[in-house]
Structures are given as structure tokens and as C-alpha cells.
C-alpha positions as CSV (number, residue, x, y, z in Angstrom):
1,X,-25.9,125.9,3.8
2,X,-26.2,124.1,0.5
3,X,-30.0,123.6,-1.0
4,X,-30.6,120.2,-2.2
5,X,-32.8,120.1,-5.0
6,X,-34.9,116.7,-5.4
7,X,-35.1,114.9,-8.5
8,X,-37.9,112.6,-8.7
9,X,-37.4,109.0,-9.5
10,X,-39.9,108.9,-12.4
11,X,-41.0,111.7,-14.4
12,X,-44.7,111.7,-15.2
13,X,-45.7,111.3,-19.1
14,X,-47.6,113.7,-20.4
15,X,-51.0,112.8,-21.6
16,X,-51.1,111.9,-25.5
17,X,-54.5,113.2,-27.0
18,X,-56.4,110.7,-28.6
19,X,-58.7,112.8,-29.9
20,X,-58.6,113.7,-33.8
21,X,-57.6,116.3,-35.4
22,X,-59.8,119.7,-35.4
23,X,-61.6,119.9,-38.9
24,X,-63.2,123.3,-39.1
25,X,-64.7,122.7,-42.4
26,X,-67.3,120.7,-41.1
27,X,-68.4,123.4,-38.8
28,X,-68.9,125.6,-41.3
29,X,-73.3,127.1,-42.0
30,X,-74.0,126.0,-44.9
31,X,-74.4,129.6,-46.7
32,X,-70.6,130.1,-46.1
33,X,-69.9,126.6,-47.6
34,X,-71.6,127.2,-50.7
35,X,-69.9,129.9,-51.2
36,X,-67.0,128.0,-51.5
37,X,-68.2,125.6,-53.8
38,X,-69.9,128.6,-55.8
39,X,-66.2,130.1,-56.2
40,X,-64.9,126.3,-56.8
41,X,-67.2,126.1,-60.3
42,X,-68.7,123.4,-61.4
43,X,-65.8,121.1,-62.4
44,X,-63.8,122.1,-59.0
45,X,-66.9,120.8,-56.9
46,X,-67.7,117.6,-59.4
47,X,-63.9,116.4,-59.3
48,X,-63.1,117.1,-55.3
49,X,-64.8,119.6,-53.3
50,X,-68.2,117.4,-52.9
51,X,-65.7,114.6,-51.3
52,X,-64.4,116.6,-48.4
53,X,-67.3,115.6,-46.0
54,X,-70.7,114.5,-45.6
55,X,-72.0,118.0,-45.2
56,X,-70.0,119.2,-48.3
57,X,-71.7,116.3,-50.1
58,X,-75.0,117.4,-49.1
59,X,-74.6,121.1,-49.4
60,X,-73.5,120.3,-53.2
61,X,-77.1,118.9,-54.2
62,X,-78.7,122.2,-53.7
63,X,-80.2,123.0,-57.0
64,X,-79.6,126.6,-56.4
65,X,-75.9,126.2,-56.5
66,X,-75.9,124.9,-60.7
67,X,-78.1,128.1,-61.8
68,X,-75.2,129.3,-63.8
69,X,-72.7,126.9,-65.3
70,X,-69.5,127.3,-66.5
71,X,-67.1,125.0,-68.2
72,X,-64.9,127.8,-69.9
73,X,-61.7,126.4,-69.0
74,X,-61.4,122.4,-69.9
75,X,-57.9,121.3,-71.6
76,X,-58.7,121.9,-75.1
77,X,-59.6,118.7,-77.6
78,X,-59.2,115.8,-75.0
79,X,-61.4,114.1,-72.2
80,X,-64.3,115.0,-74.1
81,X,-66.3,112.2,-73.0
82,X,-65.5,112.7,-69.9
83,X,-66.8,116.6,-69.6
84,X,-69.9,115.5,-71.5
85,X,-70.9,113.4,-68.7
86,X,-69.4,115.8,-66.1
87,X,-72.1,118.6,-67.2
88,X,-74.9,115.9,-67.7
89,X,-74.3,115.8,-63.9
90,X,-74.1,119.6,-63.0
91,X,-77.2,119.8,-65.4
92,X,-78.8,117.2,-63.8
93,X,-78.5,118.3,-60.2
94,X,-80.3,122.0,-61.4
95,X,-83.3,120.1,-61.2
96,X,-84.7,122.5,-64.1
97,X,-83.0,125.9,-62.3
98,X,-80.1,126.6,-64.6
99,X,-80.6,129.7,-66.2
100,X,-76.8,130.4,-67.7
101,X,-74.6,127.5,-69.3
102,X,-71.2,128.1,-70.5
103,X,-69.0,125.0,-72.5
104,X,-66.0,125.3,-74.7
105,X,-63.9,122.9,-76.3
106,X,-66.4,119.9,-76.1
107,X,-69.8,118.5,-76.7
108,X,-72.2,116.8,-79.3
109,X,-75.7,116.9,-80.0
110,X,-76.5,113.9,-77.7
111,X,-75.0,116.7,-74.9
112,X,-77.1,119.4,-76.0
113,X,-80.7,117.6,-76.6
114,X,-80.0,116.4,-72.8
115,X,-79.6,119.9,-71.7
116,X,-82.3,121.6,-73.5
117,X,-84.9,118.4,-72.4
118,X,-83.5,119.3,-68.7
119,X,-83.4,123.6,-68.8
120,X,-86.8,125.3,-69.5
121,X,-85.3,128.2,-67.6
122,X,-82.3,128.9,-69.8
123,X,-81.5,132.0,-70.6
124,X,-78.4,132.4,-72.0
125,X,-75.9,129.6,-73.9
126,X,-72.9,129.9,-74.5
127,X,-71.2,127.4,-76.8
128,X,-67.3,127.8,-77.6
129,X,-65.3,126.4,-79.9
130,X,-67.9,122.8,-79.9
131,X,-66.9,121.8,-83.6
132,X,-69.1,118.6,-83.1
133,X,-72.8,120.5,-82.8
134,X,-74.9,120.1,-85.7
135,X,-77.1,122.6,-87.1
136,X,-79.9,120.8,-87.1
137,X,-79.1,120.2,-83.1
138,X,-78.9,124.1,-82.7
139,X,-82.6,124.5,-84.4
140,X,-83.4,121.7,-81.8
141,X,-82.7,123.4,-79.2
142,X,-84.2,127.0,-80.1
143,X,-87.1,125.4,-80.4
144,X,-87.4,124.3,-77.1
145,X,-85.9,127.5,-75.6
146,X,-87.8,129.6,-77.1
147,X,-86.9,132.1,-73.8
148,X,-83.6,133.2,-74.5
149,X,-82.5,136.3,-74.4
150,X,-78.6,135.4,-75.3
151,X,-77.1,132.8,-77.2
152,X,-73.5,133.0,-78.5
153,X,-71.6,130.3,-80.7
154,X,-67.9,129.8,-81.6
155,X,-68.7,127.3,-83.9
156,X,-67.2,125.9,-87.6
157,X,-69.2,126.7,-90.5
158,X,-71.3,123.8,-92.1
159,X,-68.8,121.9,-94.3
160,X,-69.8,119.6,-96.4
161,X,-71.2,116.6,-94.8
162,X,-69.5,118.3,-91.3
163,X,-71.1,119.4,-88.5
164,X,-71.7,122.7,-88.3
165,X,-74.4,126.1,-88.7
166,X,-75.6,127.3,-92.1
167,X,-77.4,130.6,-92.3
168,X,-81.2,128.5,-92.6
169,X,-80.0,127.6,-88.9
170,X,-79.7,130.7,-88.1
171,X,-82.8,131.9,-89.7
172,X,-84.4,128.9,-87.8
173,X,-82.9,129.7,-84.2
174,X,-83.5,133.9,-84.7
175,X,-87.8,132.6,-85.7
176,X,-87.9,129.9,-83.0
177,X,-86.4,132.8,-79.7
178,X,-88.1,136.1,-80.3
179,X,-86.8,137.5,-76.4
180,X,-83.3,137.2,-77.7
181,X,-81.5,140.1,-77.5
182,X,-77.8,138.9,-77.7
183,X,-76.0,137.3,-80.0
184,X,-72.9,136.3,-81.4
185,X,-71.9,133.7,-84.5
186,X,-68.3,133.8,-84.3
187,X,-66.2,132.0,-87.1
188,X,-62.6,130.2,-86.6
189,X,-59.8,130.9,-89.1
190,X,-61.8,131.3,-91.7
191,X,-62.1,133.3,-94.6
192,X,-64.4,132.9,-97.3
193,X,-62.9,131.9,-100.3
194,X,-63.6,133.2,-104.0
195,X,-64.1,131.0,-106.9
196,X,-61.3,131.7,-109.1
197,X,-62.1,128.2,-110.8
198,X,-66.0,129.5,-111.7
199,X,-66.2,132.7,-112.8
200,X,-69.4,132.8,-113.2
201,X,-70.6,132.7,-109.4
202,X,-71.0,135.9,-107.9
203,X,-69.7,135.4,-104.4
204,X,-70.9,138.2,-103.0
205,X,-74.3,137.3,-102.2
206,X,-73.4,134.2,-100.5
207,X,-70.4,135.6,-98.1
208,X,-73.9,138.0,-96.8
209,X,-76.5,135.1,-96.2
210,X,-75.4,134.5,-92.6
211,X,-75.7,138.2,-92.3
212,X,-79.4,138.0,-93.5
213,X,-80.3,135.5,-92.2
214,X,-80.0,137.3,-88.2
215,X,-81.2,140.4,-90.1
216,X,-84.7,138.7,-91.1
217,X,-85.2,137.0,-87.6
218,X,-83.6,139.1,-85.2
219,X,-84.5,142.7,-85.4
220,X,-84.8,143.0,-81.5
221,X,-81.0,142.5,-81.1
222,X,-79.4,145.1,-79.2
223,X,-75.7,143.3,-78.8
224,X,-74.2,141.4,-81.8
225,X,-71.2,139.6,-82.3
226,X,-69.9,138.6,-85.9
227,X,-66.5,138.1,-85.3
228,X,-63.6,136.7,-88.1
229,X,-66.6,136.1,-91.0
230,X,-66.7,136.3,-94.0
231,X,-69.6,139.3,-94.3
232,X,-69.4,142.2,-96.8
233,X,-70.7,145.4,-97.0
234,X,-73.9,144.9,-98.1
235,X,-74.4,141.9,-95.3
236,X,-73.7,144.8,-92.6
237,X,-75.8,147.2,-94.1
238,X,-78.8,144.7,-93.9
239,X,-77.7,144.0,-90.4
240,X,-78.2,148.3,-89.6
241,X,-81.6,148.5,-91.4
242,X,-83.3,145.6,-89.9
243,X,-81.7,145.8,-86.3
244,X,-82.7,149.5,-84.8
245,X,-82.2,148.3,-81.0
246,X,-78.6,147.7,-81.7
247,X,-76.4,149.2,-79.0
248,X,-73.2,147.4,-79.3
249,X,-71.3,145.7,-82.8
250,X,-68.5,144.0,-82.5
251,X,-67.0,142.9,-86.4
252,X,-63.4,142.2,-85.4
253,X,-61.1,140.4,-87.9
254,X,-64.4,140.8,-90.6
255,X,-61.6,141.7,-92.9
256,X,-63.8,141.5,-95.9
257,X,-65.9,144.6,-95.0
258,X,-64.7,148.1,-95.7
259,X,-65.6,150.9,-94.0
260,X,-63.8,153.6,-95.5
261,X,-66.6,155.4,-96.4
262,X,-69.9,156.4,-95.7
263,X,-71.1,152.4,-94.2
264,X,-68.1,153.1,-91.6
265,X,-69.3,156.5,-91.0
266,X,-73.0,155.3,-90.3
267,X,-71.3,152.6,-87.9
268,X,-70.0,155.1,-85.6
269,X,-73.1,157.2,-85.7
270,X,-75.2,154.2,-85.2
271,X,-73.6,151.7,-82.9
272,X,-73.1,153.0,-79.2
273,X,-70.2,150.7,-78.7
274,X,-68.6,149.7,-81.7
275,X,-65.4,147.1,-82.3
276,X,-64.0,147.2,-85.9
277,X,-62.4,145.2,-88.0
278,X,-58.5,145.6,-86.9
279,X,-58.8,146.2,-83.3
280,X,-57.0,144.1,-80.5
281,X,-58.9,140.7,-79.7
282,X,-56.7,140.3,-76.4
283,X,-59.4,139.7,-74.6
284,X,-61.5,137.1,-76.5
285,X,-61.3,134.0,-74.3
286,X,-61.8,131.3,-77.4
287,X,-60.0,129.6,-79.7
288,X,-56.6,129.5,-78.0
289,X,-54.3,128.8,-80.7
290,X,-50.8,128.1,-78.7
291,X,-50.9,132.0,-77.7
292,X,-51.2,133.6,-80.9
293,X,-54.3,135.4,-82.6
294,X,-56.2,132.5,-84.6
295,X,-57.4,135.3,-86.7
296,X,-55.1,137.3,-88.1
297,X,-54.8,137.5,-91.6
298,X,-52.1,134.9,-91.7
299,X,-54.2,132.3,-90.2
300,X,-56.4,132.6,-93.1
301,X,-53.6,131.1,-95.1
302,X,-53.8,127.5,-92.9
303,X,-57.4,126.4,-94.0
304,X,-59.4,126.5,-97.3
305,X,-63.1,125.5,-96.9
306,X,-65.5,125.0,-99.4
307,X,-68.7,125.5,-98.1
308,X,-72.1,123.9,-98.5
309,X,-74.9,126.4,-98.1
């Protein structure tokens, strides 16, 4: 006997969801969320990550979240008007909590008198590569922060009528921020340059005065960082006398200094961690010249400066 399968006239549709898509995001407690954001940084969540959702938005206004700031990373010489304003914002929405601010490769004094006016907790400022910060900005703002306890510049040398930090700045900002105990004054591909054409200037005071100028105002330092400057011996030496708490010294690419003899010796004795002269700057994050070292001796070669002290 044959089975006779039936075959319905109409085969029933199956039901189409209207429902919309699952977004699990939204879901999310708030502690895991701004974890996120905390791993996104500050330009990740300012460009995209507070316009996933509502609750994104929200969870991105929590002061807490812009304690520590860090624009390390922006493309180098453009947009700067457009990362000024970006961490006017991230300061802004501290609301007075940032304690650690990191910018390279932008910024003016307008920037910085907004930030200092805004941060009473600072605590460490981090400037890199900002060729456009005055000096007299820089005593502005160590004025006003008189608690920091680390401050570190890439910065150009005072240049004529340029921009830039003279060693009475320095003076200044070491007498205006007696908690600090880091610091760094880090030069860019430059090398101070003798005058052949006067003779009768002796250079070798002047390549020291940055040297004591943090000497005479910052003798609680225990980590310093003069890196590719022009300081001599004697600069160094001041730096040892006046300085006991030093732990760590890093003078990379201060090829002016020589520590042959008994000043290199004292060095090693001194300094628990100590960086000379010729060792590897792989891992210095600023200036990025195209991939290669900006300050090696060759670079020297590109740019002469005279400089107005």
C-alpha cells in the first residue's frame, strides 16, 4: 500500500520580527562603560565614543573620568586649533579634578592660562614638543600651580623675539613650585653654538645658565631630565651640589659635557639611575622626526640659533 503524503495548499509565512536589533551597549553598569571610555582617552571619547547612546553621553560627563589627560598622540603640526578646543573641553568637564595633563604637538598660551585658571589640583604637566608657549606663559602658570610635584617640557629655546623658555623662566617656575620633584627641560635639535665671530665672549658660562638656574630653585628634585642641551661640565656639577635628593639623571645627546674623568665618575656614584650622553633614545616618545633620532649629532647640522638670554 502506497502512503500519500499531503501537501498543504498554502505554506504558512513565518513571522518577521519587528523588533530592533539587540544593542548590548546600552545595558552595560555604568562602571564597565567607563572603563571603556577610560581605555578610549580623551580624544577617542570627544570625537565618537560619547555619541553611541544616551547613556554613553551621560556616563562621559563624570568629572572623575578627565582626572588624567592625555593628548600624546595628535598628527603632528596640523589641526591645532582644533585640539586646543578639544582639551578646553576635556579640561572643562574635570570640573577642577584633573590632576595629570599630557599635550604634544600643539597649544599656545591662551590654552594654557585656560587650563591653569581651570586645574588647582594639577600635579603633573606634561608639555611636548608646544613650540608656541611663551616663557612668560610658563611663569604664569607656576604661579598658579604652585602644587606640582612634576612638570616636564619639550620645548624650543627662547629665540629672539620667539616663543620660547629662558633660564629666568626657569628660575621663576623652580621659586614659584617648591613640592616639585620632577623635572625635565628637554631641547630639540639644538646645539649651542660658539661665537667664532666674537672672540671675546666666553661661551661657557652662558651654555650653564639653564643648568643654574634648576640648581638655585630646585634642590628638592629627585628625577631630572636635561636631554639634547647645550650644558657643560661645570652646569652638571652645579646641578650634583645643589640637588642631593637626586635619584635618577637622564643627560642623553648632552654632547657637550664630558665625563671622562672624575665628574663621570661622581655621576655613577651619585645618581641611582643614570642615562648618559650616547645611550639609545628609542624610547623617547617626542619629537618624531620621520623615524630617525632628531638628536644625533647630525641633526645638529640642520639648525643654527642664536639665542637671546
Amino acid at each position: 500500500m502506497r502512503n500519500t503524503v499531503l501537501v498543504p495548499n498554502k505554506i504558512p509565512a513565518v513571522a518577521s520580527s519587528s523588533a530592533p536589533p539587540l544593542r548590548p551597549w546600552i545595558e552595560l553598569p555604568s562602571d564597565v562603560t567607563a572603563n571603556i571610555l577610560l581605555r578610549l582617552g580623551a580624544e577617542g571619547i570627544l570625537t565618537s565614543a560619547q555619541k553611541v547612546c544616551s547613556a554613553w553621553w551621560k556616563v562621559s560627563k563624570d568629572p572623575s573620568l578627565w582626572r588624567v589627560i592625555d593628548f600624546s598622540n595628535p598628527r603632528q603640526g596640523i589641526l591645532n586649533d582644533h585640539y586646543n578646543a578639544m582639551c578646553r573641553r576635556a579640561v572643562d568637564r574635570s570640573q577642577g579634578q584633573l590632576v595629570d595633563l599630557t599635550i604634544q604637538y600643539f597649544g599656545d598660551d591662551a590654552l594654557m592660562d585656560c587650563i591653569d585658571d581651570r586645574s588647582p589640583n594639577l600635579k603633573r604637566l606634561k608639555l611636548g614638543t608646544c613650540f608656541f608657549i611663551s616663557g612668560d606663559c610658563a611663569i604664569r602658570i607656576a604661579a598658579k600651580l604652585g602644587q606640582l610635584e612634576e612638570l616636564h617640557f619639550t620645548l624650543r629655546p627662547r629665540i629672539g623675539d620667539r616663543p620660547g623658555i629662558g633660564f629666568t623662566h626657569i628660575e621663576g617656575i623652580g621659586n614659584s613650585c617648591p613640592m616639585l620633584k620632577s623635572f625635565s627641560l628637554n631641547g630639540f635639535k639644538c646645539k649651542f653654538i660658539r661665537c667664532e665671530y666674537n672672540t671675546s665672549i666666553d661661551d661657557r658660562y652662558f651654555r650653564n645658565l639653564y643648568a643654574y638656574a634648576i640648581s638655585k630653585s630646585m634642590p628638592n628634585l629627585r628625577h631630572l631630565q636635561v636631554f639634547a642641551h647645550w650644558m657643560g661640565n661645570k652646569g652638571l656639577e652645579r646641578i650634583l651640589n645643589r640637588c642631593p635628593r637626586l635619584e635618577s639623571l637622564d643627560i642623553r645627546r648632552c654632547f657637550d659635557l664630558d665625563l671622562q674623568g672624575d665628574l663621570g665618575k661622581r655621576c655613577r656614584q651619585q645618581i641611582k639611575y643614570l642615562k648618559l650622553p650616547n645611550d639609545s633614545v628609542c624610547d623617547v616618545p617626542w619629537p618624531n622626526c620621520d623615524g630617525g633620532d632628531p638628536f644625533s649629532t647630525s641633526a645638529f647640522c640642520s639648525e643654527h640659533y642664536e639665542y637671546n638670554y
